[in-house]
C-alpha positions as CSV (number, residue, x, y, z in Angstrom):
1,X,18.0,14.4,10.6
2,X,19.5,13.1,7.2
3,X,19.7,16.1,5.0
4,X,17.7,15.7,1.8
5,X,15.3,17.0,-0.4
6,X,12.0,15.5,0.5
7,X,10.5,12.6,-2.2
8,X,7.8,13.8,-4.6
9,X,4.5,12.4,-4.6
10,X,5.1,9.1,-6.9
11,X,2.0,8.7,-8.8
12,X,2.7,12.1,-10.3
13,X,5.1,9.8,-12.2
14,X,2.4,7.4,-13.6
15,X,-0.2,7.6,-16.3
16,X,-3.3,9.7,-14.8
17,X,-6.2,7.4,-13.9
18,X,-9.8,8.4,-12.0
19,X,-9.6,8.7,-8.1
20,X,-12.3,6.9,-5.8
21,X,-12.4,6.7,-2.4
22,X,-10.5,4.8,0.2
23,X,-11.3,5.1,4.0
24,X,-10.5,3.8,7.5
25,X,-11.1,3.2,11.3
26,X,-7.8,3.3,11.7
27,X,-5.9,5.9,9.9
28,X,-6.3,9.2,8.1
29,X,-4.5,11.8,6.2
30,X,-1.8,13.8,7.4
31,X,-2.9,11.9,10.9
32,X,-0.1,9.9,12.7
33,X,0.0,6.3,12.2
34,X,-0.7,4.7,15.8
35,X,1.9,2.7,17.6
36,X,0.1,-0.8,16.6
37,X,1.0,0.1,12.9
38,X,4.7,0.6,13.5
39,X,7.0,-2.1,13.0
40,X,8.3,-1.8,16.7
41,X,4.9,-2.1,18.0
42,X,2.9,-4.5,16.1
43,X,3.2,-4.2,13.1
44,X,-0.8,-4.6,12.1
45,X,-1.9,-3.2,9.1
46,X,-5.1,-0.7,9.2
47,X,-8.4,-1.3,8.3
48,X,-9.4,-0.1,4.8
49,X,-12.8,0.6,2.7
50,X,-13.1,1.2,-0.2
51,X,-16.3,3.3,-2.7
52,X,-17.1,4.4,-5.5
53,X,-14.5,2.7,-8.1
54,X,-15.2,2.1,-11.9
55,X,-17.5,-0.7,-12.7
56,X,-15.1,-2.6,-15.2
57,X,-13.0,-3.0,-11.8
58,X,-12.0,-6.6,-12.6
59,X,-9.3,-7.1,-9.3
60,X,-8.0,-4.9,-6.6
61,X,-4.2,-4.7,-5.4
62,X,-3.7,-3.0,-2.0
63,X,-0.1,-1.2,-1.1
64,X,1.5,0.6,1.4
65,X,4.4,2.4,0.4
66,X,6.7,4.8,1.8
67,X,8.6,7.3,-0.3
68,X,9.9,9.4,2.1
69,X,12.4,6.1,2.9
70,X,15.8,7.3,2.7
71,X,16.7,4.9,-0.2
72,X,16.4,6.8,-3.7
73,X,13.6,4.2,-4.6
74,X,11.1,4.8,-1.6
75,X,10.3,1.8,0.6
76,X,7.4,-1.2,0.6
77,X,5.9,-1.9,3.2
78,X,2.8,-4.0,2.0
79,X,1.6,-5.0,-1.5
80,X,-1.5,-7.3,-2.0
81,X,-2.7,-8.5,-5.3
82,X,-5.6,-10.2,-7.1
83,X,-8.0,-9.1,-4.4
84,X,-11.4,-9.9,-6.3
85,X,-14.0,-7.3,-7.1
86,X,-16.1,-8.4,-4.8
87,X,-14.0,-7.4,-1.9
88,X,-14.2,-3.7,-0.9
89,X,-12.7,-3.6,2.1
90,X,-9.8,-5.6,4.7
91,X,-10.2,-6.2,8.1
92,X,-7.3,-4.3,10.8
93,X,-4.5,-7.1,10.2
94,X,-5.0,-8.6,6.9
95,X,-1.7,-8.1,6.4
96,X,-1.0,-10.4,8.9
97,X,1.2,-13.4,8.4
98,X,-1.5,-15.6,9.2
99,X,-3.9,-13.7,7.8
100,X,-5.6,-15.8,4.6
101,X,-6.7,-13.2,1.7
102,X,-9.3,-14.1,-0.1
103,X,-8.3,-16.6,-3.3
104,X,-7.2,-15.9,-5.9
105,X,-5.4,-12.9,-3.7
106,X,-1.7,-13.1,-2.6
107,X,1.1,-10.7,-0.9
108,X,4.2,-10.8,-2.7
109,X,7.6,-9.6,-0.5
110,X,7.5,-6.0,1.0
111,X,11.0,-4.5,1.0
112,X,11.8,-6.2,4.3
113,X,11.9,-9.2,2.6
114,X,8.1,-10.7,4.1
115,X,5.1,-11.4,2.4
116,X,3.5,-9.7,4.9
117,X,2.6,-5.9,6.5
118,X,5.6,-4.6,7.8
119,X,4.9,-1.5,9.7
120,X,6.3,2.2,9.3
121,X,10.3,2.4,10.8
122,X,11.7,5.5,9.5
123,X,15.0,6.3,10.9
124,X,14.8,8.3,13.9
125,X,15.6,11.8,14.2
126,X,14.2,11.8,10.1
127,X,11.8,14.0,8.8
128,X,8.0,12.8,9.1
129,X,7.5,10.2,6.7
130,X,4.3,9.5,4.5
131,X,2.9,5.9,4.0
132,X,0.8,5.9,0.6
133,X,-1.8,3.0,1.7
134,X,-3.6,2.8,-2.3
135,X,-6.2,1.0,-3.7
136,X,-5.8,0.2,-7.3
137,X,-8.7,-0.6,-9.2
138,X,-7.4,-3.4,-11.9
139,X,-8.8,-3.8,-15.3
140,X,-7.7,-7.4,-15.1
141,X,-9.0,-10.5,-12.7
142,X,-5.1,-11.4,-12.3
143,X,-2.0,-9.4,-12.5
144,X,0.2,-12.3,-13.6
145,X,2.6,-11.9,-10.6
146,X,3.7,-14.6,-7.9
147,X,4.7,-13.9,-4.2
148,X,8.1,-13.6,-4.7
149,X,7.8,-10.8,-7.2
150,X,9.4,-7.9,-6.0
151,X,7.2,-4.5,-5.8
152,X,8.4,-2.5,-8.6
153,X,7.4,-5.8,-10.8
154,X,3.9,-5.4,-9.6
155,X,4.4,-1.8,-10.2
156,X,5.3,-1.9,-13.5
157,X,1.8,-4.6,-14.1
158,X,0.0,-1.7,-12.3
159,X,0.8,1.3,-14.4
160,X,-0.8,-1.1,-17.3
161,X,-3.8,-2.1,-15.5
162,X,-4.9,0.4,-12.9
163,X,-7.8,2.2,-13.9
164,X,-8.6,3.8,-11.0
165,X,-6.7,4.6,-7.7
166,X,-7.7,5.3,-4.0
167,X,-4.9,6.7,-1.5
168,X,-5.2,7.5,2.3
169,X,-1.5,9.0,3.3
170,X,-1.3,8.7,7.1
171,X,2.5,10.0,9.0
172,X,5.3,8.7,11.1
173,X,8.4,10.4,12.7
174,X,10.2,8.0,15.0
């Protein structure tokens, strides 16, 4: 096991903002991710609903992100934007490559470089790792990102827009 503090909990490091509720069939907090969501095993995003967000919710962007990742800036595993109002909820393996999100949504590149899920892979023999799948509910019907914006770029648009945010922390120790 690398030696090393363990990360803090990164939205302590944001403006406050109301909670809602996010859900799944597939994953739940504290419970370990199942080999299908791993990135040596499949590498299919989970199932997520969503309740209970403000009304001037405008857009949604999904992410997964891991901050346990032994990098000094966490690690992204999945960030879908301009989800529309309408949609509360994403079928297991919209993340999928060929999965179509609906317009005007978009993934822009996860930290392995896809535009795509890319399951949990924390070194092995590493501490258990936390993946942060959030719901952010957008005051805006676009953040004004393309999909090759990196993740701290739609980061930064978020901590301007989110009015709201949903998180459902899930674990993984290879």
């Amino acid at each position: 096991m690398l030696d090393r503090p363990r990360a803090p909990w990164p939205y302590d490091f944001l403006p406050k903002v109301a909670s809602f509720t996010v859900t799944s069939n597939d994953i739940r907090d504290g419970e370990l991710l199942a080999q299908d969501h791993v990135a040596a095993a499949g590498d299919t995003s989970p199932h997520l609903s969503w309740t209970g967000f403000p009304e001037a919710t405008k857009s949604f962007t999904v992410t997964c992100f891991d901050p346990d990742a032994p990098t000094g800036s966490g690690f992204w595993h999945w960030v879908a934007v301009n989800l529309p109002a309408t949609v509360t909820q994403l079928p297991r393996g919209a993340g999928a490559k060929d999965y179509a999100l609906p317009p005007p949504a978009l993934s822009v590149r996860n930290d392995y470089g896809d535009r795509w899920y890319g399951g949990a892979a924390p070194p092995p023999g590493d501490h258990l790792h936390r993946y942060l799948f959030a719901v952010h509910a957008v005051d805006v019907e676009r953040l004004d990102v393309g999909p090759d914006a990196a993740p701290a770029v739609v980061g930064f648009n978020l901590a301007f827009h989110t009015i709201a945010r949903a998180v459902v922390t899930p674990v993984y120790q290879a």
